[in-house]
N, C-alpha and C positions, 0 to 999 in steps of 0.2 A: 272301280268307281266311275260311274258315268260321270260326275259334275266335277265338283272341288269340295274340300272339307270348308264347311261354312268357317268364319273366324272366331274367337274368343270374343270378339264384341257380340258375334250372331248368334252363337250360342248362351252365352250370359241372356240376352233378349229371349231366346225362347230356353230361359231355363225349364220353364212347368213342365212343357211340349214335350222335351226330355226326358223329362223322368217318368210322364205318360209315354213313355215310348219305351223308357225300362220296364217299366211296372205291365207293360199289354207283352212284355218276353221275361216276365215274373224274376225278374231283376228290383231289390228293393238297394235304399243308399249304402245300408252296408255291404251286400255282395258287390256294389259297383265299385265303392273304393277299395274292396279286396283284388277284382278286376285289373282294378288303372295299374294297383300296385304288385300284383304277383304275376297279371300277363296283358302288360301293353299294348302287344301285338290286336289280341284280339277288344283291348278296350278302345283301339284305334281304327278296328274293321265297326266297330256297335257308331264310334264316332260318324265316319264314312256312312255308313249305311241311315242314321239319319238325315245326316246333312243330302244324299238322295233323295231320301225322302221330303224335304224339305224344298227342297230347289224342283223336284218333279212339281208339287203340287204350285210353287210361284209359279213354275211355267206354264203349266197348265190353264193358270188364272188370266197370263198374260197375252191381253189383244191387241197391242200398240209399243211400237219402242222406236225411240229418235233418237237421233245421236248427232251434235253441232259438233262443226270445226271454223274456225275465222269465218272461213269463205262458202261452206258448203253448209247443205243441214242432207240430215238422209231420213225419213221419217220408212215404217213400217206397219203394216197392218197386217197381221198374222191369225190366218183362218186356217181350219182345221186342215186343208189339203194343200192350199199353197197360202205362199206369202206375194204382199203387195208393198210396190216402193214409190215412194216419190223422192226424186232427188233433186235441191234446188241448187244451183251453183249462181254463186254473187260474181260479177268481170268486173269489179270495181272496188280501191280500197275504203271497205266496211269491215267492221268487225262483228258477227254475227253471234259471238261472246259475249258483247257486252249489251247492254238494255237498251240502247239508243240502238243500236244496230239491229237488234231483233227487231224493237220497233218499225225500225224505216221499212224493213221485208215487212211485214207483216199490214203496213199500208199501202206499199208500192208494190204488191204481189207480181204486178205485170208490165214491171218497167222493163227497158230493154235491158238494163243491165242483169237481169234477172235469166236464168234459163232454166225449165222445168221437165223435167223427164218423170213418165210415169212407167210402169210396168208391172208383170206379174210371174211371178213361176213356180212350178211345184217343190217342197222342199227337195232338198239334194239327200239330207239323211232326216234320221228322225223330227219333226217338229220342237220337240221341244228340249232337243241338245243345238239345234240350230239358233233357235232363240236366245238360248244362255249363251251360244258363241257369240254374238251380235251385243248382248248387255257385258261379256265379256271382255270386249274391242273396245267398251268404254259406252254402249248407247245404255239410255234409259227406259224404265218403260214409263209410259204417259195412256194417258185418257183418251190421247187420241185427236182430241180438241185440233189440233193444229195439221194432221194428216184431213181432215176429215174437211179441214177449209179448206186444203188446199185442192183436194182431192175434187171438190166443186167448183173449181177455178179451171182445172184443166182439163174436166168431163169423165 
């Protein structure tokens, strides 16, 4: 399995998806609950094998992921060869959690207490198990909005 089995909520969400996805390996509802019930094993590999498929094609889609902590934010922009970082670190008690905190950054982009790191590098493994590692750690993916200001602040 490259990714993870999506969960019972993600699945319930793309029920249709599913069953287009049994139905295109000529799988109809009753052979699948014959499946789940007489061998597991392999209703748990048909499992697996969408939820790849599923998570390839989010990552695939996906061009931006941030990820805040109190103090820090870490934004990304992930292009087909390498990825791009901005890391903002706060030296002063804010909390960048909460909505006034976000705020203050997001006016005071270039106060001193502010430090801004940019950089770039080629991915280390595949792109887009790298990315789910990153939304795995707890980032999100975004529009991008907030890399892309900042990204014009610091050249």
């Amino acid at each position: 399995m490259k990714y993870r089995q999506l969960t019972r909520e993600q699945f319930e969400g793309l029920h249709q998806e599913f069953a287009l996805f049994l139905a295109s390996q000529k799988i109809d509802v009753t052979e699948w609950n014959q499946i789940k019930k007489e061998q597991p094993k392999v209703a748990e590999e048909e499992l697996n094998l969408f939820s790849d498929v599923v998570w390839d094609d989010v990552m695939e889609k996906t061009k931006y992921v941030e990820h805040f902590s109190e103090t820090t934010v870490n934004l990304f922009k992930c292009d087909a060869k390498e990825i791009h970082r901005i890391a903002i670190k706060i030296n002063w008690d804010i909390n960048l959690l909460e909505q006034n905190g976000f705020e203050w950054l997001m006016k005071n982009p270039m106060d001193n207490s502010v430090d801004v790191f940019k950089g770039s590098k080629p991915y280390n493994a595949e792109r887009n198990t790298e990315i789910f590692d990153l939304i795995e750690k707890g980032g999100a993916i975004s529009k991008g909005e907030i890399f892309d200001y900042f990204s014009q602040l610091v050249g």
